[in-house]
Structure formats: structure tokens, C-alpha cells
N, C-alpha and C positions, 0 to 999 in steps of 0.2 A: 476787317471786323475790329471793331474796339475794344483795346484790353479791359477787362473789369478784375477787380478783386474776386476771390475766390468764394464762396457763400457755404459757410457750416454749420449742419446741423448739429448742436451740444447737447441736444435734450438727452442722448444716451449718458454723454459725462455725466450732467447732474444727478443722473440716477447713482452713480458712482458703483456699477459696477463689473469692474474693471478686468473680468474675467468673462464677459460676456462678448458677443462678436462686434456686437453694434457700439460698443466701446469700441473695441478696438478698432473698429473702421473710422468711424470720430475722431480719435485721437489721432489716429495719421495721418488723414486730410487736412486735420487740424496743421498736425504740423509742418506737414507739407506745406501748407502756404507761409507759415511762418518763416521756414526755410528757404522758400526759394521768393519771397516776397519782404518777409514781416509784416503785413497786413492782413486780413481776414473780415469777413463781414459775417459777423454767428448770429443764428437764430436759436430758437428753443431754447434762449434762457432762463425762461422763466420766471421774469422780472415782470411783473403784472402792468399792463397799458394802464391802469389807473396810478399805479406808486409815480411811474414817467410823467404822467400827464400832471400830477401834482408838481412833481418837479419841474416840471417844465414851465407850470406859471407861477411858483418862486421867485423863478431864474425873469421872468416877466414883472416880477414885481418888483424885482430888486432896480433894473433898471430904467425903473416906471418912476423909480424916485428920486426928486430934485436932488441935483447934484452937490447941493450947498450941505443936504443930510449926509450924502452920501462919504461928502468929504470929510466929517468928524471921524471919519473912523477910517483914515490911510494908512496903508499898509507902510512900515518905518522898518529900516534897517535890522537887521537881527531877530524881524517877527516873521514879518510877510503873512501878516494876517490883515483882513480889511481892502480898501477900498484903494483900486490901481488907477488911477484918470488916464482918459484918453491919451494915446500915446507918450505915455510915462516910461515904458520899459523901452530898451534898446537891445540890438543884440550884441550875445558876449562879447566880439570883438569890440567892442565899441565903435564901427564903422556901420554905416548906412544909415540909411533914418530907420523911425522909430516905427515900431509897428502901429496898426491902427486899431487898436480894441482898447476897449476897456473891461475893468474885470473886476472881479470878489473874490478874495484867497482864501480857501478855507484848508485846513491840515485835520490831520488824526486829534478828537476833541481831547484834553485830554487835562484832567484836576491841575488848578497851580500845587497844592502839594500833593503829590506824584512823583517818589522818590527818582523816576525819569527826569525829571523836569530839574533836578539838582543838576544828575550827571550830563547834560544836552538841553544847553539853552533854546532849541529850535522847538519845543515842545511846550503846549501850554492851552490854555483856552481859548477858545475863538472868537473873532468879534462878530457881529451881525448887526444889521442895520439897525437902526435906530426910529422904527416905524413902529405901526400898529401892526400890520397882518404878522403873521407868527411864519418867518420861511424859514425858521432850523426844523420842524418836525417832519415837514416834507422833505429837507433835505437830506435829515439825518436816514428816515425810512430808507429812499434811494441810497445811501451810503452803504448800509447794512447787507441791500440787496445784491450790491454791489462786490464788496466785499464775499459775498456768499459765491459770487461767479467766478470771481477771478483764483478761488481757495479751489473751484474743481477744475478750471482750469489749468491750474499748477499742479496739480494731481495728474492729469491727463498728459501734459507735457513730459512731467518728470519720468511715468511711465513708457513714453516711446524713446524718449532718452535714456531709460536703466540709471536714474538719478536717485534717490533717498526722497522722498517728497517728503518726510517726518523733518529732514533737516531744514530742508526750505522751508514748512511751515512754520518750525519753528526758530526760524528768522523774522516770522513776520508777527510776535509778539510786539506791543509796544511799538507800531510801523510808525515810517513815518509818509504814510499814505496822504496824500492831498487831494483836493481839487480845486476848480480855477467855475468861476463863473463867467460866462464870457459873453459880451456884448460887441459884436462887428459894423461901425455905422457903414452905409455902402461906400466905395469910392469911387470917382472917376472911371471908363474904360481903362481912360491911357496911363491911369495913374502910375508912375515909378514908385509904388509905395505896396507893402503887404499888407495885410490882415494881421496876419504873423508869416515874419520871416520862413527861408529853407529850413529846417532842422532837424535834431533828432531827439525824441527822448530820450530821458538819464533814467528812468525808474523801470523797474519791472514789466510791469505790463500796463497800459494803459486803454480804459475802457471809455465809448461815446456812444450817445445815443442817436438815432436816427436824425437828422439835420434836416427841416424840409425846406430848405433855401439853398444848403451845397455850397461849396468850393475850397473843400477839403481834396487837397493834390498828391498823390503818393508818386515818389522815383520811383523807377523799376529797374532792376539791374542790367539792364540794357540804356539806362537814363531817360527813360521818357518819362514824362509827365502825365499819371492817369487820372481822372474822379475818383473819388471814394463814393460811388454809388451806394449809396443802403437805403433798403427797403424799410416801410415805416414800422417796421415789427421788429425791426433787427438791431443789430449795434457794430460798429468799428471797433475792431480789436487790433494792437498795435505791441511788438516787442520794443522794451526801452534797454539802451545799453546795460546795464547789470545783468538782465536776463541775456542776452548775448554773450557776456560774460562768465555767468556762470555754465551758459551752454558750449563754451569752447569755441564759440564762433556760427554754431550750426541754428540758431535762430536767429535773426537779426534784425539790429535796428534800421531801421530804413527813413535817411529826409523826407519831410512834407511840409507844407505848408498851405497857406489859406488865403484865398483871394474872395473879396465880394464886391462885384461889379452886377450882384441883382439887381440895385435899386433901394433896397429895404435892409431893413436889420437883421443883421446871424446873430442867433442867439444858442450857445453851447453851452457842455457844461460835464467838459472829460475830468476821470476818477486816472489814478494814476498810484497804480502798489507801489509801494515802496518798503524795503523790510528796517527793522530797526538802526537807530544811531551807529551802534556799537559794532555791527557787519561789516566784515570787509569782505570782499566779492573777488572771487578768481577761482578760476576754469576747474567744473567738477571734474571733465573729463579731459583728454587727453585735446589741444587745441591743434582746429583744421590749419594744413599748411597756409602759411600765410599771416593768419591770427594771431596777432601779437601784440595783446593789450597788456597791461600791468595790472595789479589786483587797483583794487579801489574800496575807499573807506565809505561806509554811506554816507556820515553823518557830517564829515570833513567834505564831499562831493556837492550834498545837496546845500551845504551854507555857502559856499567856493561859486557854483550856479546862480543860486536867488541873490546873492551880493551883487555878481558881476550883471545880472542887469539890472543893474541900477545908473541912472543917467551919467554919473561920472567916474563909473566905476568898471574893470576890464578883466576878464578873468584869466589869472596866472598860466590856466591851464591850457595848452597851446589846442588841445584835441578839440577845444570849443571855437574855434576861432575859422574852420574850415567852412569854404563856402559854397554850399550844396548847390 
């Protein structure tokens, strides 16, 4: 029988109340898979098929247009906002080739004067293409929605953990949340090349919506390679190292990567928490034998990441370099 991800219903979480059964059974299936996976496919979020489906042809709009517009506004060292070309990034080691997608960076929107924007130059306004159709309001909505998920989700966590969720959320003032727009052209069967490379993520939690093309691959602690099946109603939920972090170990981040040998184009377009510049991250709780990370700065993490891939550039940090 083939492994699949584990499938959670959260509609009890979003009601948020946390005293009731059908929470609590939610929240520790929930974490159940996070723990023994870091992966999860949730339903009941309550993110409306019309706000996705706007988003979703955005994300069709965006790569609907000529390349020549698209490239007035590439993403440049120290922003990482705008317009990534095909196979631009590389992974942190600086070895292997380059992945194959192209992409739109967007971050937490945020005024250039914004006394943040002094203390942490990674924060500031977004760029967006340079078209007629209007894709920040659909994307912003989806963001919001989003953002709305992952705040009871960390509610939910925090509680089967005995964590403070008041102090986690408020780390996530001022975040420095992202998302990526993502465009996968197919490639070859035999191709020696990814979509996107093995990895893990560095940020809190990371949320996708349903993909109706596929070849989103998660390890499993046994090392096999499975689908990320999800149902068209549903979403991909994913632990990034910080949350690992500040779990002591007991949720974890887990490699995956992406292959697309359909023939056609993957079009994505994963959110990705992240709490403010100024956080530094290390174990609420007492960490599982074995666990032995260092704390971590965010906002020192997430410049140290988005630098080191960049085509000539290799990140100092030896933890990025490992090859899942």
C-alpha cells in the first residue's frame, strides 16, 4: 500500500475553541503528523474556492506575460523582490545545477517609511508586474486568508505542546512572511535536473494550495520518497526549521522537493510564516535527545538564505549545504 500524508480536518481549530473535544482531537492528529512526518494535508480551512481560484489565475497571469516585462522588475541582491528567470537560483551549496522554475517574490507588504524598514533592510514594498490586470488584490486577499490559517494553527500547535501561543504570536508582529510565485516549465523524463532541488524550509510553517499537476515529493523518516497527494479542497502544510526549533525537536522539518515530468506547466504559489527580523529562535522546551541546534537569528537567517542563492554566491552556513 502507498504511503500518503496524513489528512486533517482543522475546521474544529478555526472555531478556536480550545476547550472543546473536537479541538482537541484536531490538534493532535494535527500534530501527530507533524511529528512523526512534518507534513500534513488540512482541510476545513476555510479559505473560500473563489479567493484560490482568483489566486490561482494571478499566479496565470503573471506568467502569461512576456518575459522582456517581466524582467524590468528582477529580484537584486538585498531585496528579493520581483521577477526570478528561469533557472536563476542555485542551491545553497553552490553545487549542482540550477533549479528549474521561475518565480515572483513577494514578502510581508510593508510602507518604505516604516520605522521596521530603518531597523532591517529586508523589509519594504513589493514590486508587481508591470501590466494592466491588477494581481496584488487577489493576492493580497489570499494572503490575509492565509495568514488567518496559520495564526490558528500555531494556536493549536502551541496547545498540544504547553507552549505560550501569546509569545509566538507575538513574534509574528511585523513578520517577515513571504511568498514565491512559482512557475515549473516540464522537463525531460531523464532529466538530472529538479524543479526545485532536496530541501528544507527555514521558516515557521509553510502553507500550498492544492496543485492539480503534482510532483511535490516529501522524505519520510524511513527515507523514502512519497507524493504530496492533496485533494482539490485541501492544502499542504509543512514544519520549517524555526518551528522545529522552537519545538525542541518534536515537530519537524522534513526535505522535499519537486519534479515535473507531466508534460505541461506547475504553477504554485506557497505562503511561508515567518516571525519578525529581530527573533531569535531556540527550544521553548526542554530538546529531544539527540537535538542539537543553536538558537538562530531570523532576520540574520533569512538575508544569510536569500543571498546564498544567488548564482555566485554560497552560504556560510554549513547546515545548508547538506544533501537530502
Amino acid at each position: 500500500m502507498d504511503k500518503r500524508l496524513s489528512i486533517v480536518d482543522i475546521a474544529p481549530l478555526i472555531k478556536n475553541d480550545s476547550q472543546s473535544l473536537e479541538f482537541q482531537n484536531s490538534a493532535e492528529l494535527l500534530y501527530g503528523a507533524l511529528h512523526e512526518v512534518g507534513f500534513a494535508i488540512i482541510v476545513g480551512h476555510q479559505v473560500s474556492a473563489k479567493t484560490t481560484a482568483a489566486m490561482r489565475k494571478a499566479v496565470a497571469t503573471v506568467f502569461d506575460t512576456p518575459r522582456e516585462v517581466l524582467m524590468q522588475d528582477m529580484v537584486v541582491k538585498g531585496n528579493y523582490r520581483g521577477f526570478v528567470p528561469l533557472g536563476f537560483f542555485t542551491p545553497n551549496s553552490g553545487k549542482g545545477n540550477a533549479d528549474q522554475y521561475e518565480a515572483w517574490k513577494l514578502h510581508n507588504e510593508t510602507d518604505s517609511e516604516s520605522e521596521v524598514c530603518k531597523e532591517c533592510n529586508l523589509y519594504g514594498p513589493n514590486k508587481w508586474p508591470d501590466i494592466a490586470q491588477d494581481i496584488k488584490t487577489p493576492v493580497m486577499n489570499y494572503w490575509r486568508e492565509l495568514t488567518r490559517v496559520s495564526e490558528h494553527l500555531i494556536i493549536a500547535l502551541c496547545k498540544v505542546l504547553n507552549i505560550d501561543e501569546k509569545f509566538i504570536l507575538s513574534c509574528m508582529t511585523n513578520p517577515l512572511t513571504n511568498m514565491t510565485l512559482l512557475n515549473y516549465p516540464p522537463t525531460p523524463p531523464q532529466s538530472d535536473t529538479w524543479g526545485q532541488h532536496p530541501h528544507k524550509d527555514f521558516n515557521l510553517l509553510t502553507l500550498l494550495a492544492h496543485d492539480p499537476v503534482g510532483g511535490l515529493e516529501v522524505r519520510t523518516r524511513d527515507e523514502e520518497w512519497i507524493q504530496a497527494d492533496c485533494p482539490t479542497d485541501a492544502m499542504v502544510l509543512n514544519v520549517g526549521d524555526m518551528l522545529e526549533l522552537w519545538s525542541g525537536g518534536r515537530l519537524i522539518s522534513t526535505p522535499h522537493r519537486v519534479t515535473n515530468r507531466s508534460g505541461k506547466s506547475r504553477q504554485s504559489f506557497p505562503y511561508f510564516s515567518k516571525p519578525r527580523w529581530d527573533v531569535v529562535i531556540e527550544p521553548l522546551l526542554s530538546p529531544l535527545p539527540e537535538f542539537d541546534r543553536a538558537p538562530l537569528h531570523v532576520g540574520t537567517s533569512a538575508a544569510n538564505i536569500w543571498y546564498s542563492n544567488w548564482p555566485d554566491s554560497v552560504s556560510p552556513d554549513s547546515t545548508q549545504h547538506t544533501n537530502y
